[in-house]
N, C-alpha and C positions, 0 to 999 in steps of 0.2 A: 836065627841061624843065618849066617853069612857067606853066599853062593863064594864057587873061587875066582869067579870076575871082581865081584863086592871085595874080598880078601886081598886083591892083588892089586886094586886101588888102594886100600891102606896099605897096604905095603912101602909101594911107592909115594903115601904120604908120610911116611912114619921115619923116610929116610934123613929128611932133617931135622927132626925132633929132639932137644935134649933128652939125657934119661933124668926123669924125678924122681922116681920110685928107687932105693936100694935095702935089697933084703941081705942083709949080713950076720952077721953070726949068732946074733940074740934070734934067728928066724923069724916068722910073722908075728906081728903083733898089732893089738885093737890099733895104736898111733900108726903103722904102717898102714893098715884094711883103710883107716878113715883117711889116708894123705890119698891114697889112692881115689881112693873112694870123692874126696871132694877134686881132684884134679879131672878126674872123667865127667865131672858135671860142668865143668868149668871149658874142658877141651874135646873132652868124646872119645881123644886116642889118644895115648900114653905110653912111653918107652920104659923099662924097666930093668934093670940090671939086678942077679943074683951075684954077690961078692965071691970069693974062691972059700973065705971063712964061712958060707954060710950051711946050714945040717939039712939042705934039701937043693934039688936040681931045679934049674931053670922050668923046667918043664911043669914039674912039681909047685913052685913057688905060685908061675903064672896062672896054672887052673887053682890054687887055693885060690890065689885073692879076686879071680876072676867068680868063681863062683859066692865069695862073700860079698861083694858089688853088685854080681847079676851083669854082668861083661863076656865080650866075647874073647877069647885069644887069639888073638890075626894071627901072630907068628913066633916062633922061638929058635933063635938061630944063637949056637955059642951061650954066654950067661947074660944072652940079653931076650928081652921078651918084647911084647908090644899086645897091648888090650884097647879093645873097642867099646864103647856103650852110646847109645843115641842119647843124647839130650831129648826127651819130647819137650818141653815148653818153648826152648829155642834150640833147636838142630842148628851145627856150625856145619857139620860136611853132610854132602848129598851125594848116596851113592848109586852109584850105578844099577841102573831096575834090572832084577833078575829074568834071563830070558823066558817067556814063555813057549808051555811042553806044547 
C-alpha cells in the first residue's frame, strides 16, 4: 500500500512517461494484462490510457489490470491512469520511506 507522500512522488514521475498501455473497445484482455504486466517488470510505473471506444471507465480499467498484475494505482485523472509495482530482484525507483507514527 502506497502512503500519499510515496503517491505523489509517482506522480510527479509519471509526468513524462509515454502511455503504453491502451484499453479500447475489444476492453481487457489476456494480450493487454500481459503487455502491462511485462512493462511493470521491466519499469515499475506505467501510463495508461482508456480510449473513448472502450465499455469500461478509466477508473475501472486501471483497478482491473491493477489487480490482475498485483499493482498499485498512483492515479486516474481524465482517460489516463498510471500503475505502480516494485521490481523486487532489481527496483529502478526508490521511494520515499513512509513517516513514522
Amino acid at each position: 500500500m502506497l502512503t500519499s507522500k510515496q503517491r505523489a512522488y509517482l506522480r510527479s514521475l509519471a509526468v513524462d512517461l509515454d502511455t503504453i498501455v491502451m484499453v479500447g473497445k475489444s476492453g481487457m484482455s489476456p494480450e493487454l494484462t500481459k503487455q502491462a504486466d511485462d512493462a511493470l517488470t521491466a519499469r515499475e510505473l506505467i501510463k495508461g490510457k482508456v480510449l473513448e471506444t472502450a465499455p469500461l471507465s478509466s477508473r475501472e480499467a486501471a483497478e482491473q489490470i491493477a489487480a490482475d498484475v498485483q499493482a498499485d494505482v498512483v492515479q486516474v485523472i481524465g482517460s489516463k491512469f498510471v500503475l505502480y509495482r516494485k521490481n523486487e530482484k532489481e527496483p529502478k525507483i526508490t521511494l520515499p520511506k513512509p513517516a513514522k507514527k
